[in-house]
RODO-2510 file (C-alpha; in nm, 4 decimals, decimal comma):
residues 141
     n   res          X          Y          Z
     1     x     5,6375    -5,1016    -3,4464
     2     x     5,8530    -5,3404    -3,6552
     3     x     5,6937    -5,5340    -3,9400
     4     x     5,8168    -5,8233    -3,7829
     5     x     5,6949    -5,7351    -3,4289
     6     x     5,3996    -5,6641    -3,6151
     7     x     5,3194    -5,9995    -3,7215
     8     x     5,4455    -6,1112    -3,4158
     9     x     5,1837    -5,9091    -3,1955
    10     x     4,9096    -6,0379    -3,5262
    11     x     4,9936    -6,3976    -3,4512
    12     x     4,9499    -6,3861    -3,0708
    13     x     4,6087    -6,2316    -3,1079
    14     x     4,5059    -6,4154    -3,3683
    15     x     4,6251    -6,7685    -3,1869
    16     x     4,4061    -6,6042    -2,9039
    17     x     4,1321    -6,5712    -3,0550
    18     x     4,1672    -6,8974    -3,1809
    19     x     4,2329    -7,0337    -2,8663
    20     x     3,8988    -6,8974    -2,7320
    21     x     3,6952    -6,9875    -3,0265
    22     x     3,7936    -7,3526    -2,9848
    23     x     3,7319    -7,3661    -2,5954
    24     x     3,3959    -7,0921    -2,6002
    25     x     3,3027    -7,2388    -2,2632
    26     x     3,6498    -7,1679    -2,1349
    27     x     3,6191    -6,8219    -2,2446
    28     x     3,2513    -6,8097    -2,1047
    29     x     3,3560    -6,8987    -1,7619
    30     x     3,6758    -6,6614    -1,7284
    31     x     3,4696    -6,3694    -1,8630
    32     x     3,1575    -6,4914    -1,6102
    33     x     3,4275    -6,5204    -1,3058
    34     x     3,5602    -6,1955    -1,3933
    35     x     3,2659    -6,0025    -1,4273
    36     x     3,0968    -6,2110    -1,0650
    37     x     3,4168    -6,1001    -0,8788
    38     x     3,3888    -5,7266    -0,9866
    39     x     3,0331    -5,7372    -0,9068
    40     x     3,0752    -5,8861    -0,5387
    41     x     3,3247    -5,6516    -0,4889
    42     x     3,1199    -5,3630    -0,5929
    43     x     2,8327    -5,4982    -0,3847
    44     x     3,0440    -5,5791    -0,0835
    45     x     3,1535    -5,2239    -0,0651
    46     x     2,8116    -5,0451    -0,0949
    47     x     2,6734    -5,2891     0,1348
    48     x     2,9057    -5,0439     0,4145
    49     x     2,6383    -4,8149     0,4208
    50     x     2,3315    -5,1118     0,4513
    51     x     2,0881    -5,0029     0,7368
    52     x     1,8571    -4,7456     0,8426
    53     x     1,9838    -4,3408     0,8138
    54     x     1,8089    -4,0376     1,0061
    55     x     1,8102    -3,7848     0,7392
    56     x     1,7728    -3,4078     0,8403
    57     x     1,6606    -3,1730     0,5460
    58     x     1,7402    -2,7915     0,5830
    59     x     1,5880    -2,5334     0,3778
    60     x     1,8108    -2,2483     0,2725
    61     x     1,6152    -2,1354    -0,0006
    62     x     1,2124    -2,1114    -0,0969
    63     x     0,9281    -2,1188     0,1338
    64     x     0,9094    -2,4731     0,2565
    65     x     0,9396    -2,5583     0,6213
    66     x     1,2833    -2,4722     0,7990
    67     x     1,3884    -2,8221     0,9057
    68     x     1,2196    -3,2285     0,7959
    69     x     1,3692    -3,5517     0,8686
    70     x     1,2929    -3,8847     0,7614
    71     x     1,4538    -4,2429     0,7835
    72     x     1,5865    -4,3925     0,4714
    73     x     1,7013    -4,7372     0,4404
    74     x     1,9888    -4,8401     0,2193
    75     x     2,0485    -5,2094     0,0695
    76     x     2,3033    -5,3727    -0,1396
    77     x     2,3459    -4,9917    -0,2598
    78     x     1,9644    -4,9189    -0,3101
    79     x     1,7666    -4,6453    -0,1323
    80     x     1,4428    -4,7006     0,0148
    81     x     1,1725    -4,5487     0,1881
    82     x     1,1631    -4,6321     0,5854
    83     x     0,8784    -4,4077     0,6525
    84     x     0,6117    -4,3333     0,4011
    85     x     0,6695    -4,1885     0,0646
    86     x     0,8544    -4,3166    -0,2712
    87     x     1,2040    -4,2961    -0,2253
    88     x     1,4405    -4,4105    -0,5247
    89     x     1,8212    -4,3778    -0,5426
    90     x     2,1589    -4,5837    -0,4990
    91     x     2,4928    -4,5489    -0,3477
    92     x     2,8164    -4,6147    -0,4862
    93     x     3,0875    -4,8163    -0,2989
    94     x     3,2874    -4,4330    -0,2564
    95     x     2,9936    -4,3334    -0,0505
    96     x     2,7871    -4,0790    -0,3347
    97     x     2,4445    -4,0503    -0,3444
    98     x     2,1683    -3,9941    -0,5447
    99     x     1,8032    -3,9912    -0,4772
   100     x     1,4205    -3,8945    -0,5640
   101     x     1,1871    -3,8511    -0,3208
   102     x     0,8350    -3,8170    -0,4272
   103     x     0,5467    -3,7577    -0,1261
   104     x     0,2002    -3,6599    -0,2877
   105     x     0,2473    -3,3781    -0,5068
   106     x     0,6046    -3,2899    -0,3120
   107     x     0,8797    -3,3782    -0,5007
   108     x     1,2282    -3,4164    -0,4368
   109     x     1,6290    -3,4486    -0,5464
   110     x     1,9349    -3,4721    -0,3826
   111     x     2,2858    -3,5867    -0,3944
   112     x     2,5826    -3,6054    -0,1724
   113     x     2,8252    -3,8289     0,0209
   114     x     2,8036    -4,1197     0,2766
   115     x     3,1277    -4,1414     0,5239
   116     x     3,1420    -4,3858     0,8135
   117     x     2,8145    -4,3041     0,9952
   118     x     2,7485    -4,0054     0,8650
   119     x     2,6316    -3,7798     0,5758
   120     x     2,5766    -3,5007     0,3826
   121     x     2,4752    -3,3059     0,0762
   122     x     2,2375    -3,0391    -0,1057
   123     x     1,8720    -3,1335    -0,2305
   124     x     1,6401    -2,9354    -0,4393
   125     x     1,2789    -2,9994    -0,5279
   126     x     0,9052    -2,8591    -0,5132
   127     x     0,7171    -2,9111    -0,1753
   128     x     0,3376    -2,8756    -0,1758
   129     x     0,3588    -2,6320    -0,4689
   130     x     0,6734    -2,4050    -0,3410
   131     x     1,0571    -2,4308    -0,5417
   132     x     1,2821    -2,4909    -0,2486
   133     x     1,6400    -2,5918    -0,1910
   134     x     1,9082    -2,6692     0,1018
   135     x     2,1170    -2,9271     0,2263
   136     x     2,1069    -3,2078     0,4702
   137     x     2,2531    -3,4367     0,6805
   138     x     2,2243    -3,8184     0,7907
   139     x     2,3886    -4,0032     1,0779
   140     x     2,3210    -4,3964     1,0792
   141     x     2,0421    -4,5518     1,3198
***
């Protein structure tokens, strides 16, 4: 870059700046709008996968029981319990998910991916005293 596009590029940022400092509620509100809109947008889109999911747990690995379900319930991108049980976890608006399950002493992880009405991924965790993994799947109520 020129010295003289140099200054030129100096001066617009500085008269900016300047413009911004002299009109801070101006700058306040564009910055507020801006940051609202990307946050209903990113709320819009995880709120896709709001309602009740049927989730089907498979053990491939450890001594744990061959197959669970239970219901989750997903909000505004939040995952919740729909039975009994501390569930914690979110969804993105691409459909990935994380979550902790915690039931007595049993806990739980998992991750994987929402699509449509359906889902799936791999979980791993210690139930009633036993290491265990697998995968699972969840089709909306």
């Amino acid at each position: 870059m020129t010295n003289s596009a140099r200054s030129i590029a100096d001066f617009a940022t500085v008269h900016c700046l300047v413009v911004l400092a002299r009109t801070p509620v101006l700058a306040v509100s564009v910055l507020a709008a801006a940051l609202g809109a990307a946050d209903a947008r990113s709320l819009r889109s995880t709120r896709a996968y709001d309602g009740t999911w049927n989730v089907v747990f498979f053990t491939r690995a450890g001594n744990c029981g061959s197959n669970n379900s239970a219901p989750f319930t997903v909000s505004g991108g939040r995952l919740s319990s729909a039975g009994g049980g501390k569930v914690t976890g979110g969804i993105s608006a691409a459909g990935q998910v994380s979550v902790h399950i915690k039931v007595g002493r049993s806990v739980a992880s998992g991750s994987g991916r929402l699509i449509g009405g359906s889902g799936s991924g791999r979980w791993s965790g210690i139930i009633t005293g036993d290491r265990c993994s697998g995968t699972w799947q969840a089709t909306r109520s």
